[in-house]
N, C-alpha and C positions, 0 to 999 in steps of 0.2 A: 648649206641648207637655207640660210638665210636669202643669199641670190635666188636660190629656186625659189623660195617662197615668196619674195616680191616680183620678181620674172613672169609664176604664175597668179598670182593677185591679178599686175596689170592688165593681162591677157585676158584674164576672165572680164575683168570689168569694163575694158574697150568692146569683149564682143559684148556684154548685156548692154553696151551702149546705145551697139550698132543696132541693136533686136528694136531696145525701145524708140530710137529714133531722138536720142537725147543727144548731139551733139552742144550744145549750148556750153558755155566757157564759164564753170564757174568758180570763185577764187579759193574756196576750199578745196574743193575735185583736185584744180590745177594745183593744189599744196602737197596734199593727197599723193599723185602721180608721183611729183618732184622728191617724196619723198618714200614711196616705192624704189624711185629709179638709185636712190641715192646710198652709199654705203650706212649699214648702221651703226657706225663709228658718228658717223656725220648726222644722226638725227637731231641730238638737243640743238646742234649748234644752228640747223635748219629750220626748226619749230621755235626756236627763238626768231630769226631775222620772219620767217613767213607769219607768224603769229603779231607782228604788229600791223599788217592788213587784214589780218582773217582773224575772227575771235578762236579761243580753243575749241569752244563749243561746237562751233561748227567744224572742224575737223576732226571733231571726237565723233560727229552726227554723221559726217559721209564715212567715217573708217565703219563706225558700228553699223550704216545702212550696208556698205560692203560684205563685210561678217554675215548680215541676215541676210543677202541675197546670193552671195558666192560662195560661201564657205559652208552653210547649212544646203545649198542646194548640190554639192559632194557628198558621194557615197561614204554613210556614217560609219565611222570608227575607224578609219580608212588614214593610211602615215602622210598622205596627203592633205587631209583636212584638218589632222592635226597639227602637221608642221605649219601648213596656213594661218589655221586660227591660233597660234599660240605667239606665230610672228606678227599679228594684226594685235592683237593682246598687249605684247610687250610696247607697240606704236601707241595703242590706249593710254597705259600709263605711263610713258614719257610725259605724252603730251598733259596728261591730268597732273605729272609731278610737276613739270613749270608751268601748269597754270598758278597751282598752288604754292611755287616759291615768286610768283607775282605778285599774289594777293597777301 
């Protein structure tokens, strides 16, 4: 479930790329991706090395702009949007627990 649910994450968000004509490179997105594409065995170890070029913040801001744009724009109540939004959820609070064994 977890594959499918970053499988379809990136898919949705390459095309709403395509739509708005956003290709621009930016270091969070690319964090982002790298960490859709990547098993979730491997996030802390990933959001550690990525997170000393990118603040958390900002990929706590493109995961949650995500969530408001892909995952609420699926048909509500739906095993889809759930398994989505609860797999973008748990990437939330990784990243929100090592920000906070940072600080």
């Amino acid at each position: 479930l977890q594959q499918y649910a970053g499988l379809q994450v990136s898919r949705a968000r390459a095309l709403q790329q395509q739509e708005e004509g956003d290709d621009k490179s930016k270091s969070a997105d690319e964090l982002f991706e790298k960490l859709l594409a990547c098993d979730t065995e491997n996030w802390n170890q990933e959001i550690v090395k990525g997170t000393s070029e990118v603040s958390p913040s900002s990929l706590v801001a493109a995961i949650q702009k995500t969530m408001e744009t892909v995952i609420l724009g699926l048909e509500n109540g739906t095993m889809s949007q759930r398994i989505q939004a609860e797999y973008l959820k748990e990437l939330v609070d990784r990243v929100e627990a090592l920000k906070q064994s940072k600080a």
